[in-house]
C-alpha positions in Angstrom: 32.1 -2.5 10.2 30.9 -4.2 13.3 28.0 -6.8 13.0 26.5 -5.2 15.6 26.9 -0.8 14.7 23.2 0.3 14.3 21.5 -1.6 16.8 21.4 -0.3 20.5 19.2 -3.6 21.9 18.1 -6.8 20.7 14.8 -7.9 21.6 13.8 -11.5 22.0 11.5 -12.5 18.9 8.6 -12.6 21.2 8.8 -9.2 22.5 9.3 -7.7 18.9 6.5 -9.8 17.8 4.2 -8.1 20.4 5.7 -4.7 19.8 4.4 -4.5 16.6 1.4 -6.4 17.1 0.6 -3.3 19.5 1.9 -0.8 16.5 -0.3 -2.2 14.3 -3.4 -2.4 15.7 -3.3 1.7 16.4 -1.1 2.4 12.9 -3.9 4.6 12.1 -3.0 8.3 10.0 -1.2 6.2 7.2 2.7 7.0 6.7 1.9 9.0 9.8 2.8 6.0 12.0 6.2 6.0 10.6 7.0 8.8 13.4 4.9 6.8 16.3 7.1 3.5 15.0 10.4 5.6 15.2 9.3 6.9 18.5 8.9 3.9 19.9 12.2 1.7 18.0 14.3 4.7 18.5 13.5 6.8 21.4 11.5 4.8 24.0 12.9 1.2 23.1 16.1 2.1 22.2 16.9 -0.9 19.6 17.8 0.9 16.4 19.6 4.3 16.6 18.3 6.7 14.4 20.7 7.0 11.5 19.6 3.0 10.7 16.3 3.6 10.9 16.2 6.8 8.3 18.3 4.4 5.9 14.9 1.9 6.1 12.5 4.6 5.3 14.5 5.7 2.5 14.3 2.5 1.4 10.6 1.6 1.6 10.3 5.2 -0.5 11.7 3.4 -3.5 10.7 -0.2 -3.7 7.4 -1.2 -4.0 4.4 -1.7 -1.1 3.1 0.3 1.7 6.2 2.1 3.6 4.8 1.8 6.9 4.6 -2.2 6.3 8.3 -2.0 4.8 9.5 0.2 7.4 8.2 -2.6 10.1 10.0 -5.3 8.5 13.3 -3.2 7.9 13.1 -3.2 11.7 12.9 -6.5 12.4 15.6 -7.5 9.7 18.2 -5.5 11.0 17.1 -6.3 14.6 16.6 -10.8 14.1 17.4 -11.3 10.4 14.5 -12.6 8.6 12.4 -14.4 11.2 12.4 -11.0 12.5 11.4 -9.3 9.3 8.8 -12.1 8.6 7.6 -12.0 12.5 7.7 -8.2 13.0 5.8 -7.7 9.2 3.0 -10.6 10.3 2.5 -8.5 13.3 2.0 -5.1 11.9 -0.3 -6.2 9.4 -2.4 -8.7 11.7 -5.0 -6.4 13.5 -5.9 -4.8 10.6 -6.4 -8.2 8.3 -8.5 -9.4 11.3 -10.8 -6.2 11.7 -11.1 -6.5 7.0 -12.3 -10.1 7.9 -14.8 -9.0 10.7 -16.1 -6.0 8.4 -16.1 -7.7 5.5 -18.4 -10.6 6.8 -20.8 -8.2 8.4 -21.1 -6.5 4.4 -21.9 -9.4 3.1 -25.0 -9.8 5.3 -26.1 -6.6 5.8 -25.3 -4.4 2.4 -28.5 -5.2 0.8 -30.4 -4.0 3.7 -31.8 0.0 3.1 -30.0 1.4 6.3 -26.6 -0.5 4.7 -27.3 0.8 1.4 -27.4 4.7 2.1 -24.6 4.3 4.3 -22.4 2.6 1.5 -23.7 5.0 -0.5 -22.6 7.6 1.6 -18.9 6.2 2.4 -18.6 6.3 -1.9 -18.5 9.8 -1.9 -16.0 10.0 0.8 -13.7 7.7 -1.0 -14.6 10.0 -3.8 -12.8 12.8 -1.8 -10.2 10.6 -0.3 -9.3 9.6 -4.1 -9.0 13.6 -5.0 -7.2 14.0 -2.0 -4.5 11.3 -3.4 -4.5 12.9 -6.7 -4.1 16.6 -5.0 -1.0 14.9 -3.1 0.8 13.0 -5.4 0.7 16.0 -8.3 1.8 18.7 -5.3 4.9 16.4 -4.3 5.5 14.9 -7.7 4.9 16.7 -10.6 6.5 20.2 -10.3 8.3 20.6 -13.8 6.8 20.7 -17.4 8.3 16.9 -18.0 7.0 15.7 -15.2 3.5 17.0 -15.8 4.0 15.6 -19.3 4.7 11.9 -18.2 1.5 12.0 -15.6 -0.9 13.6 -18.9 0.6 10.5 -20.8 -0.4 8.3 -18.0 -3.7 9.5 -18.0 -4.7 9.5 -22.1 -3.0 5.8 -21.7 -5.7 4.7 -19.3 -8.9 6.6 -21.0 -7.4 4.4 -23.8 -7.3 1.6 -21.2 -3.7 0.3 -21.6 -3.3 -2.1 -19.0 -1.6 -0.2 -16.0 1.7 -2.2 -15.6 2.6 -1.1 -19.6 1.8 2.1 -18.6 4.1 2.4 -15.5 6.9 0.8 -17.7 6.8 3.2 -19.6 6.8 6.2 -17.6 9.9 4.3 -15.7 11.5 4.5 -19.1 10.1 8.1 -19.9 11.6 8.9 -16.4 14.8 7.7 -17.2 15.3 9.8 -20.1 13.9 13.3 -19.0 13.7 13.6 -15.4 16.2 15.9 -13.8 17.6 15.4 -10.2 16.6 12.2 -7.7 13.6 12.5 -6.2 14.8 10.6 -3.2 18.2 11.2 -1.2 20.7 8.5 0.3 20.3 9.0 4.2 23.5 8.2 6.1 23.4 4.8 7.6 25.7 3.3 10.5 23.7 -0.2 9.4 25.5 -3.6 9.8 25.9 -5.7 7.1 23.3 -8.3 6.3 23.7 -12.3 8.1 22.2 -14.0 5.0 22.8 -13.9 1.1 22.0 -14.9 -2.6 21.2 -18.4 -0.9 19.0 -16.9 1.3 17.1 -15.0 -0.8 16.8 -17.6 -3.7 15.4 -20.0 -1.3 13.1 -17.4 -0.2 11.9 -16.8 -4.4 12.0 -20.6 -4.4 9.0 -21.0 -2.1 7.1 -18.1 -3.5 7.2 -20.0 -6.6 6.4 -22.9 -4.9 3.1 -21.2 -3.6 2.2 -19.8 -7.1 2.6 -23.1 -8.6 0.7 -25.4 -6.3 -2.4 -23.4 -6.9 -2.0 -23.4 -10.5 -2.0 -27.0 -10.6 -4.7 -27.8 -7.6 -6.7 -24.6 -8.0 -6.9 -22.4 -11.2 -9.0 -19.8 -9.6 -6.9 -19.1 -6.3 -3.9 -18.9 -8.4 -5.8 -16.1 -10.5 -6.4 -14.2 -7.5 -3.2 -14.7 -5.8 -1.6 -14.1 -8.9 -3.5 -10.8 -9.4 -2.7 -9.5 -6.3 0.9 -9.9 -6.6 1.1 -8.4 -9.8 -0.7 -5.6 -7.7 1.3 -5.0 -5.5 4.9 -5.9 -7.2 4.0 -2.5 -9.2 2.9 -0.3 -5.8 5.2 2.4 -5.7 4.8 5.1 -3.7 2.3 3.8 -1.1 -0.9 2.1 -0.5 -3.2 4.5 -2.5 -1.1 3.5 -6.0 -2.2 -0.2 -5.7 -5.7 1.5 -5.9 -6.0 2.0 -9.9 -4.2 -1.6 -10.4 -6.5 -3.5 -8.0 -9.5 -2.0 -10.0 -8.2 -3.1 -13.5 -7.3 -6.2 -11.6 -10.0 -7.0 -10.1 -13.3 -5.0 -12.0 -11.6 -4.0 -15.7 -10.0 -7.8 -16.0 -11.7 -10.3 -13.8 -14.8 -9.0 -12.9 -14.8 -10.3 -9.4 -16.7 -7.1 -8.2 -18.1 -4.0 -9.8 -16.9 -0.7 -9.1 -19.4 -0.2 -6.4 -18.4 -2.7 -3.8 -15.0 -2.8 -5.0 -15.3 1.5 -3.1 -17.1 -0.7 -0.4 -14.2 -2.5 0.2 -11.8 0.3 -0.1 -14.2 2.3 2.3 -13.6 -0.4 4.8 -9.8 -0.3 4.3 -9.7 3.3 5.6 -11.0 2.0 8.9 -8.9 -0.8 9.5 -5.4 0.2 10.9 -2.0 -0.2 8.6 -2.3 0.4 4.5 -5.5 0.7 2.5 -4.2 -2.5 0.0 -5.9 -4.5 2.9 -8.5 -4.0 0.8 -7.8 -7.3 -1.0 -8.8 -9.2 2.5 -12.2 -7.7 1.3 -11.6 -8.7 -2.5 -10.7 -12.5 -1.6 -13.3 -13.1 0.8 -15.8 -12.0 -1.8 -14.5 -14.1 -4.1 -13.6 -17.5 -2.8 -14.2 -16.9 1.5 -11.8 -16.9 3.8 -9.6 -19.3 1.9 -9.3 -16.2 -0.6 -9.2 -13.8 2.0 -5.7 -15.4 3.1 -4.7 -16.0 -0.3 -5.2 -12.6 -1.1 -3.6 -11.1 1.6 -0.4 -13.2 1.8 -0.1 -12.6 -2.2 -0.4 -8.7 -1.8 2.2 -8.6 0.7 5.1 -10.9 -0.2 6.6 -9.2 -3.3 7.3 -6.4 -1.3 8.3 -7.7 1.5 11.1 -10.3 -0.5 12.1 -7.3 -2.1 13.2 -5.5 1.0 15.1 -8.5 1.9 16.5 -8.8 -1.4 17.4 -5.0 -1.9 19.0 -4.6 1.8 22.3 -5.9 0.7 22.5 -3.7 -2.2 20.7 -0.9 -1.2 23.8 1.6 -0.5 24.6 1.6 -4.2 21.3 1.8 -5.2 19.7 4.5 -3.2 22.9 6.9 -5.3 22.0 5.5 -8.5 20.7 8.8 -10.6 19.3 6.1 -13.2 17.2 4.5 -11.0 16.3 7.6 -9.1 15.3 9.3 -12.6 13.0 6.1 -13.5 11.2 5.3 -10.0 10.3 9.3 -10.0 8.9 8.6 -13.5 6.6 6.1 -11.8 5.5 8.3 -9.3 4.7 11.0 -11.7 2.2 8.2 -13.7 0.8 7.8 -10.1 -0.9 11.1 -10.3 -2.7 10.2 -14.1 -3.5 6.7 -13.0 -5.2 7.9 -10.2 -7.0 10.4 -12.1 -8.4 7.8 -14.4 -9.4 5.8 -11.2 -11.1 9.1 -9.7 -12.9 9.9 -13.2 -13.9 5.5 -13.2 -15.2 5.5 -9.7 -16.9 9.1 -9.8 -19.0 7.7 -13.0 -20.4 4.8 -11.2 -21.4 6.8 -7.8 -25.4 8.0 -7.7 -24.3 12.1 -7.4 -27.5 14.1 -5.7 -26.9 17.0 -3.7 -26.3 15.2 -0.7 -23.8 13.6 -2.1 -22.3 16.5 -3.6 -22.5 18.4 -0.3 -20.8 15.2 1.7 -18.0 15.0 -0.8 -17.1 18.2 -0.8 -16.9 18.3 3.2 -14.5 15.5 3.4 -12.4 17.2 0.8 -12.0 20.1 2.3 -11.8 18.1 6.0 -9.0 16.2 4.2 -7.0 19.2 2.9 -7.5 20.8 6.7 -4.9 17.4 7.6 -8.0 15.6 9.5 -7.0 11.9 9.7 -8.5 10.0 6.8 -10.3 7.8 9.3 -12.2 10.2 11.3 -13.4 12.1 8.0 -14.3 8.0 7.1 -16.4 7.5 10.3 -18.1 11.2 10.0 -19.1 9.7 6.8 -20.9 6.6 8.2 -22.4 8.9 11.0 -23.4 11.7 8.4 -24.8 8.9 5.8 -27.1 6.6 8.9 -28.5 9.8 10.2 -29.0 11.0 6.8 -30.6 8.0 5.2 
């Protein structure tokens, strides 16, 4: 196969850099922006034909981490190797860690104040919704089959019994692998080029990860807790940003308790008006904890399991997208999704203060949300509705 099948152009680093940079900061709609990325890569740039490009998206359906972030470094892999992937991934995910930082300093000054208060108060109840909304979505594209049902109702009557998330996603990886039925997700045709790097690569690549981890847990215990945390986090995110949900809040106010349930919805709340994938959210968790220091930590911590995963899995990917066993275990996952995040809704619904308002509010966004309104229009109705309320 020629080095080159798959890719119409090559753009210089700098222009893919800036590219994404612009994708990024309006990557509003959630995996919506996976058709306004392939519009642009495919269509109006005309670097990547479409056959490589559906082979990325099938991947970032089966490895951990926010697709439209894997989808952007897929891009920039197949278009400039890794600096690409790492420049293309930076860029995506920049605007939005820049507008957490912005937001997340003004909460910190202004949440005590009354006005602040009703509005948080307010934007609970939408994430309220927004969490129903997840729950509604993962059981209608996941769970269709007795078995299926069965592994999400284990999921759940683990968590009331608060077993700690990742045992319970093991399992229902196991549980998948024994009684699911078909693959959840289908090889798409690929004219992709083979890889320019290897094992080397890729151990060097593990090799400074581990470098990272380790000199925090010599220098600074507390920064390696968080960072560790958040790549445990994120290292067991499949199926999008909304599953790292339930494992930041066993993570983060179950485990640690860096934040209550309250502010941890804050930070959430805040995530669905940034641009790119709600686990930005742990810009807000970091900065809470240890400043911007942790905000960086956080953030880089969140997103490199992921993304080295990508890298490592392009190379192999062909034989693993066909594999029925893996197929039959990541659905399995997916399925615990939908418990998991019932737990989360039934954890976060107990800790909101419910009055009619509340009721009346949370109930609009729902239905706003089932009516296909982008999540962060129904998010900004809900700071309007909530000010003018209070």
């Amino acid at each position: 196969m020629d080095m080159g099948e798959g890719i119409v152009k090559k753009p210089s680093l700098l222009r893919l850099f800036l590219e994404f940079l612009k994708l990024g900061a309006t990557g509003f709609g959630g995996l919506a922006i996976i058709a306004y990325i392939q519009r642009d890569i495919c269509e109006k740039r005309k670097w990547l034909d479409p056959e490589t490009f559906a082979h990325g998206l099938a991947l970032a359906q089966v490895i951990p981490g926010s697709p439209t972030t894997q989808v952007s470094a897929y891009v920039g892999l197949k278009l400039r190797g890794i600096p690409g992937a790492l420049l293309s991934f930076v860029a995506y995910n920049l605007p939005a860690f820049m507008l957490m930082l912005g937001l997340t300093y003004l909460y910190e000054r202004v949440h005590d104040l009354p006005k602040a208060v009703s509005i948080f108060a307010g934007l609970q109840v939408v994430i309220m919704a927004i969490i129903l909304h997840a729950v509604w979505t993962f059981a209608r594209s996941f769970l269709k089959t007795p078995r299926q049902f069965s592994i999400a109702a284990v999921a759940l009557v683990w968590s009331v019994l608060k077993i700690h998330p990742m045992i319970v996603i093991i399992f229902s990886a196991l549980l998948g692998l024994f009684w699911y039925r078909g693959q959840p997700f289908q090889a798409a045709e690929s004219r992709q080029s083979k890889p320019s790097y290897g094992y080397k690569t890729i151990l060097i690549l593990l090799l400074v990860l581990a470098g990272w981890f380790a000199a925090f847990f010599f220098f600074d215990r507390k920064m390696f807790e968080l960072a560790f945390a958040m790549f445990r986090v994120d290292l067991f995110a499949f199926g999008g940003g909304y599953a790292a949900i339930p494992l930041m809040f066993h993570e983060v106010v179950t485990r640690y308790h860096w934040l209550d349930a309250k502010t941890l919805m804050s930070g959430v709340a805040l995530g669905q008006v940034t641009p790119g994938p709600v686990i930005i959210t742990a810009t807000f968790i970091g900065y809470l904890f240890q400043g911007l220091a942790g905000a960086l930590v956080a953030t880089i911590s969140i997103y490199a399991p992921s993304l080295l995963i990508l890298i490592a899995a392009v190379p192999y990917f062909d034989r693993l997208q066909n594999n029925p066993y893996f197929n039959r275990a990541i659905g399995g996952v997916l399925c615990a999704f939908v418990g998991l995040l019932a737990w989360l809704a039934y954890s976060f619904g107990a800790k909101v203060p419910w009055d009619p308002a509340g009721v009346i509010l949370a109930a609009a966004a729902l239905l706003a949300l089932l009516l296909k309104v982008e999540t962060v229009w129904v998010v900004l109705a809900g700071i309007i509705v909530s000010f003018l309320w209070s």
